[in-house]
C-alpha positions in Angstrom: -9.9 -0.1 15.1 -11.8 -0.4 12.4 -13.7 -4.0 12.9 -17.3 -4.6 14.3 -19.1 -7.3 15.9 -20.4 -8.3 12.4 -18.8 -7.7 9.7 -21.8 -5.6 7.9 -21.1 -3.1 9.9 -17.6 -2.4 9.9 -15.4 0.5 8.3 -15.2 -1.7 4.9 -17.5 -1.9 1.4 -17.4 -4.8 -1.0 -14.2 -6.3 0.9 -12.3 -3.3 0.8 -10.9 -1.5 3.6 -12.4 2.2 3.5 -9.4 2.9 6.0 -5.9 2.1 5.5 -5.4 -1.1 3.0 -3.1 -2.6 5.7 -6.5 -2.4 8.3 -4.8 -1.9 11.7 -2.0 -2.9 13.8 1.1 -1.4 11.6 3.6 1.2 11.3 4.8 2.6 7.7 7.5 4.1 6.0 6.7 6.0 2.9 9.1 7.8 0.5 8.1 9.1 -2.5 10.6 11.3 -5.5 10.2 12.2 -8.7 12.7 14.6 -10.9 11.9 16.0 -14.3 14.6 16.8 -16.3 13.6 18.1 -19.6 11.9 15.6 -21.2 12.9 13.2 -18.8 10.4 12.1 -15.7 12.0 9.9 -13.0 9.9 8.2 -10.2 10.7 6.5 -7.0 8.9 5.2 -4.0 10.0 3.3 -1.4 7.3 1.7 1.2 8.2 -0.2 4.6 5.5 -1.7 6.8 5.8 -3.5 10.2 2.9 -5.0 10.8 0.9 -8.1 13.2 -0.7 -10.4 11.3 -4.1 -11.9 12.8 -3.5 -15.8 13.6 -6.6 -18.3 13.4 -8.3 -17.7 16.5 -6.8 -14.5 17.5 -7.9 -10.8 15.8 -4.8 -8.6 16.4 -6.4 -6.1 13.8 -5.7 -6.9 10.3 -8.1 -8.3 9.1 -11.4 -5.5 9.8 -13.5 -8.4 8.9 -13.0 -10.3 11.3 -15.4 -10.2 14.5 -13.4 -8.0 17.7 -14.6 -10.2 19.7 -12.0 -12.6 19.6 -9.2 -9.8 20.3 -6.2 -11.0 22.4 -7.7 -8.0 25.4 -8.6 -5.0 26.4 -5.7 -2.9 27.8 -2.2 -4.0 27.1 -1.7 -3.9 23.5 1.1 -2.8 21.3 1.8 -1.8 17.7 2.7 -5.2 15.4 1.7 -7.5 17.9 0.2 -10.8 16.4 2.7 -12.7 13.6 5.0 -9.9 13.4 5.3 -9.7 9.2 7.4 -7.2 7.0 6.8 -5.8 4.1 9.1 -3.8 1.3 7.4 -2.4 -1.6 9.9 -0.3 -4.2 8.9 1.2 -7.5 10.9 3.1 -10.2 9.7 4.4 -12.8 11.8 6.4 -16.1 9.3 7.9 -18.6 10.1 10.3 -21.6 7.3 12.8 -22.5 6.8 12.7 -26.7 4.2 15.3 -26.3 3.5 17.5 -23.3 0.6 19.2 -24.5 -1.8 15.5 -23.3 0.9 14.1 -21.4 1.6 11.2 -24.1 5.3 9.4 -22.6 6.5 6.2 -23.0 7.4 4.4 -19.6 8.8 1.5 -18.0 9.1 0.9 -14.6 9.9 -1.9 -12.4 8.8 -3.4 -8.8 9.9 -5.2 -6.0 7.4 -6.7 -3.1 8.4 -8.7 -0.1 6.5 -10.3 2.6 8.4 -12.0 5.1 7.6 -13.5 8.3 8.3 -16.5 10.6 5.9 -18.4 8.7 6.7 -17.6 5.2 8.6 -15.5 3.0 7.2 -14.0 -0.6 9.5 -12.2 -3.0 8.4 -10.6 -6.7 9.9 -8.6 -9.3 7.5 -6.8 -11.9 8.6 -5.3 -14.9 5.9 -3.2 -17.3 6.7 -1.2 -20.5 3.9 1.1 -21.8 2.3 4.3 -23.3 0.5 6.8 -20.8 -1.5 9.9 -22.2 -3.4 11.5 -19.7 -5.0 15.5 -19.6 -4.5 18.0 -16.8 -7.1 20.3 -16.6 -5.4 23.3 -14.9 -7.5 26.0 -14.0 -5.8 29.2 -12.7 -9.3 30.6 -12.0 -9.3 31.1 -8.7 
């Protein structure tokens, strides 16, 4: 979808996709919560993503730097064709808010990633602790 017969020329900038970051050739799941009670801020999001990873010769569409040229054909295709590859991201995240006038809270949150396929399977937990301040400009000026 978003590849090119050279790879100048595609939908991407300094090897970034400007599309989705998955390229092409997926479907997604997306699931996002969050809940404030009082000074309390919980966060959840939960990501699932089928998707057809390219092989070495082939270009099923995730990789947008790769040449279409070498696409399996024209008419024919289906969704996650390729190295069919899943993928689970889920975050949570508890924060208290010290001070709501700038937003200052003190967070941790933790992660789980997995990447399976036929050819491999990848698993990671990450765990971060921190201080966030951040200011909302809210203008009711409209």
């Amino acid at each position: 979808t978003y590849s090119h017969r050279e790879r100048i020329t595609n939908y991407g900038h300094y090897n970034q996709s400007l599309a989705h970051p998955l390229g092409a050739n997926f479907r997604e799941f997306l699931l996002i919560s969050q809940y404030t009670f009082k000074r309390f801020n919980f966060y959840f999001q939960f990501n699932f993503a089928l998707y057809g990873d390219d092989t070495a010769m082939t270009n099923y569409g995730r990789n947008i730097f790769k040449s279409y040229d070498n696409r399996l054909r024209d008419y024919g295709n289906v969704t996650a064709q390729g190295i069919k590859t899943r993928f689970n991201n889920t975050i949570f995240c508890l924060s208290y808010i010290f001070n709501p006038q700038n937003n200052l809270r003190l967070e941790f949150e933790t992660e789980y990633r997995s990447r399976t396929s036929f050819l491999a399977s990848e698993k990671e937990i990450i765990c971060s602790f921190g201080i966030r301040g951040g200011f909302r400009n809210l203008y009711y000026d409209f």
